[in-house]
N, C-alpha and C positions, 0 to 999 in steps of 0.2 A: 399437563396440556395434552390436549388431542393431538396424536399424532399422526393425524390424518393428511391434513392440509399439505397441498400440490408446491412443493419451493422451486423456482424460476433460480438458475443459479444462473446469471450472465456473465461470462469470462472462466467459467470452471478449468480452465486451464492453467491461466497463470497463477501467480506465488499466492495474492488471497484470495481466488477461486478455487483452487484444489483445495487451501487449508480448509475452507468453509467445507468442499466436499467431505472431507475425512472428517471436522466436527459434526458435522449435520447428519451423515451415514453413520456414524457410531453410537449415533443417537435415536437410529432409526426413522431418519424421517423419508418422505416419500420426496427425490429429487428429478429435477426436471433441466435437462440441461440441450445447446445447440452449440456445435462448433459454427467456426468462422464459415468453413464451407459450408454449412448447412442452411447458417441464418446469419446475414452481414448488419450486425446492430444498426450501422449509420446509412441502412436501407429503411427510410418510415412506412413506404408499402409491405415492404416483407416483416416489418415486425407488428404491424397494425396485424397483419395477417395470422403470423406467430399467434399472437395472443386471441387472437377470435377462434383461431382451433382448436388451442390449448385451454383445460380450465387451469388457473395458476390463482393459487392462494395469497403466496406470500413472493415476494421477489426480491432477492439479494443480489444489488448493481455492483457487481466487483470487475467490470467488464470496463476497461481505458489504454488509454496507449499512454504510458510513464515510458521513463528516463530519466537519468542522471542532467548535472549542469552540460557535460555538451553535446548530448542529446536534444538537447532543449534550446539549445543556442542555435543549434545546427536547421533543427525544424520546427519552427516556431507554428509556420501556419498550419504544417499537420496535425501540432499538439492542440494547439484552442478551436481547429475544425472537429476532429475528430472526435473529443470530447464531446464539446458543443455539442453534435450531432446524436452518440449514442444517449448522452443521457437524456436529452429533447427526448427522443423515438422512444427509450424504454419507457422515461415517467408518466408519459402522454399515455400511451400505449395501456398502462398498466390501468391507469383510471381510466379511459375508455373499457377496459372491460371490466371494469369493477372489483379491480383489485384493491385492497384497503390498507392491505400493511407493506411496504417495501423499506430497504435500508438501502440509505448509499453512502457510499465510499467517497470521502475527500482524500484531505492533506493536509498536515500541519503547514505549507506552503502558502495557505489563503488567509494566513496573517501575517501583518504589516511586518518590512523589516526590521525597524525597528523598532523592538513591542517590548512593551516590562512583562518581565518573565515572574514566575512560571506565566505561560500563556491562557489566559482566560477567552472560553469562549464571547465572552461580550468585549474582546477587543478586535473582533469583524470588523475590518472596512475604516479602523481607527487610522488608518496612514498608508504609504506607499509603498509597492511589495519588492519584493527582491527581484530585480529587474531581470536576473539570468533566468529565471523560471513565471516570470510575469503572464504568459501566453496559457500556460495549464495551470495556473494556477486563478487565473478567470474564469475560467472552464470547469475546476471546480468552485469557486464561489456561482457560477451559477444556479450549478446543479441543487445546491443547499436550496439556493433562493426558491427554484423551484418547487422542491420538495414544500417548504414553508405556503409558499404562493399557492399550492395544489391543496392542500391541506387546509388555510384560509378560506379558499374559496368553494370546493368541492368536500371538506368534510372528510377527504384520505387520512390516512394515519403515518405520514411516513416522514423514516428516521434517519438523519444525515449524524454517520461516526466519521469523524475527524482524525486517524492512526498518528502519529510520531514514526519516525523513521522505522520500515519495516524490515526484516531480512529473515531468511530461511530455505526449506527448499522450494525447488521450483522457482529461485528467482534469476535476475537477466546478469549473465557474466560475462554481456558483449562490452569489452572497453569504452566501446566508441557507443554505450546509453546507458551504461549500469550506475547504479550509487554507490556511496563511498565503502558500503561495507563491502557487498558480494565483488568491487573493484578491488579493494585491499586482499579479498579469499583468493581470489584468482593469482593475483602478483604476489602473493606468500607462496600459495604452492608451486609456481613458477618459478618462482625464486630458488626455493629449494630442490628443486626437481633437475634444475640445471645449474644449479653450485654457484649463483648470483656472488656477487661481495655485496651488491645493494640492491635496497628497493626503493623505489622510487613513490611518492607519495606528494600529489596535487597539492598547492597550496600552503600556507605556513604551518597549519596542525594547530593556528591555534581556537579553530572557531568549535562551538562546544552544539554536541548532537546527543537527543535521545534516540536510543533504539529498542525497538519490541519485536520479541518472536514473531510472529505471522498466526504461529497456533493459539495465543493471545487474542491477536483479533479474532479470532475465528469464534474463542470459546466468548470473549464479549458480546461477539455477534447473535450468537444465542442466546448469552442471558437476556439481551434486549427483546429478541420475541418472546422466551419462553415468562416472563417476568411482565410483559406486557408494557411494555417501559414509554410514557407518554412522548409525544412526539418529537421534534427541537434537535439541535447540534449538539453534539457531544463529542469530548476529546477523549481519548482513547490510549493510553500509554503509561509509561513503568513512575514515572516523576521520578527520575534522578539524569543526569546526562554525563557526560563526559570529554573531552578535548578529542579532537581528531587526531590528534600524535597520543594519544594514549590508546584509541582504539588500535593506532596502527602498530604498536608494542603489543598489545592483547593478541591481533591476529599474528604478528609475528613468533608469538610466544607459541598458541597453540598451533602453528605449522614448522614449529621448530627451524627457524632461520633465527640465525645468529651475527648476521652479518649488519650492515648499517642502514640505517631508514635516511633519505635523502628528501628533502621537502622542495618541490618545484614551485617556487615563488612567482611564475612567471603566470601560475595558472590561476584562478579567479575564486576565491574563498566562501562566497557564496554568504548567505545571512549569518552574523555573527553569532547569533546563540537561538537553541529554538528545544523551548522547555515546556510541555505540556503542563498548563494546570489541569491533573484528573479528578479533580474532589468531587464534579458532578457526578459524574459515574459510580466512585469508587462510594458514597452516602449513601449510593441504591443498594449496595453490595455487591460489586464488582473490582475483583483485583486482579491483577497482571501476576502470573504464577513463573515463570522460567526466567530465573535468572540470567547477564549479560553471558558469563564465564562457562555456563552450561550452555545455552542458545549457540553461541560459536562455537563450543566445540562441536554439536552436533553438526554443526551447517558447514563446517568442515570438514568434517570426517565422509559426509555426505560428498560434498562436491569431489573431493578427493577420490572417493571409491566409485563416482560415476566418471570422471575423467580415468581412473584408471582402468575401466571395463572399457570406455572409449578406445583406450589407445589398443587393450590387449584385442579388442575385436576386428580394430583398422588394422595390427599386424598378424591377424592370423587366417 
């Protein structure tokens, strides 16, 4: 492929903004990026404007405001505005200036709670969503719809990936918004750090989660442009999952706490099981490469050796 073409990275900061940066740079391609201060996506003047300046080829919408369940309880109206809004202003945006190929970024979250697994993308919209995350997770069923709706009617080319639970670097380790994984990294090396007897772990452990590297998505994200990969929803992820009290033994294993895992029942478990079906993806020739047991330990040792530069630089 020509490696010419201008990539619009929106969000190149967060956990799958930089990973895109670091697949798409390694690959040489030519990237095109705006922080928050520079250009406030859920500004439609300032990005209609954005894009009339800029030429942009190709656009990778990895730009949202996520969080975990009480994130999401806590701000409901900021998650389904905010969304709402950036992806309005980019899609619009992007085909107003004749851009032709963009990808966006959902969530395995915009299918129904109760859905027969593994999860098929044609069970969109088949039932009622998990009510703690209902607000962004409209936000992204719109954004699809979008996508689809611009594409019927304008001729665009663009590709809604569907991720399974993401984690790596660069992700959020605020308690009070993070998911259950970089939640569980954080209170491991806590735990250990200060000679805990317990850790404490939301909910019963026993609802069952897929997780995928980040650099996963990322290198997907490329096969879909460089592959030219027709347009439509696609899921994204490892096909296997595992129990929440197992992950929470895995991250305690690799941060070496030996102490007891304590399950707070009081707190809200969220959808009982959410298993990607990949087989669209994976018939093109796309597979998921980094293992669960490898992925953690990197995303560990990482967070680890940045809070520990943290501390040594606040004490010296």
């Amino acid at each position: 492929m020509n490696l010419e073409p201008r990539i619009f990275v929106a969000g190149h900061r967060g956990m799958v903004g930089s990973a895109l940066m670091r697949e798409f740079a390694a690959h040489g391609y030519h990237l095109v990026t705006r922080g928050h201060e520079a250009l406030d996506l859920t500004d439609q003047r300032a990005v209609r404007a954005f894009f009339a300046a800029e030429r942009i080829d190709i656009v990778l919408l990895a730009a949202a405001r996520v969080g975990g369940i009480l994130a999401n309880s806590m701000r409901p109206a900021t998650f389904i505005y905010e969304n709402l809004a950036i992806e309005a202003n980019v899609i619009d945006a992007a085909y107003r200036a004749g851009v032709l190929r963009l990808v966006f970024f959902g969530s395995s979250c915009i299918y129904p709670k109760q859905c027969p697994q593994p999860i098929r993308e044609t069970y969109l919209l088949s039932g009622a969503l998990e009510p703690t995350n209902e607000p962004y997770a409209i936000a992204k069923i719109a954004g699809l719809k979008l996508c689809e709706a611009y594409n019927r009617q304008y001729g665009t080319r663009y590709v809604a990936l569907m991720p399974t639970n993401l984690y790596g670097p660069n992700d959020n380790y605020d308690l009070s918004g993070s998911h259950v994984l970089p939640a569980l990294i954080r209170k491991a090396y806590e735990a250990v750090e200060s000679k805990a007897a317990t850790l404490t772990v939301w909910g019963t452990g026993e609802p069952r989660r897929e997780f995928m590297h980040v650099d996963d998505l990322a290198s997907a994200t490329r096969f879909v442009i460089e592959h030219d990969i027709p347009d439509g929803v696609y899921n994204v992820g490892v096909g296997a999952d595992l129990t929440i009290r197992e992950l929470a033994q895995r991250v305690a294993a690799v941060a070496g706490f030996r102490g007891e895992l304590v399950f707070d029942r009081t707190k809200p478990d969220g959808t009982p099981r959410k298993l990607l079906d990949v087989s669209r993806l994976a018939r093109m020739g796309w597979h998921a490469t980094i293992g669960l047991a490898e992925g953690i330990g990197a995303t560990y040792a990482d967070y680890a050796a940045r809070q520990r530069a943290a501390n040594a630089a606040s004490n010296g």
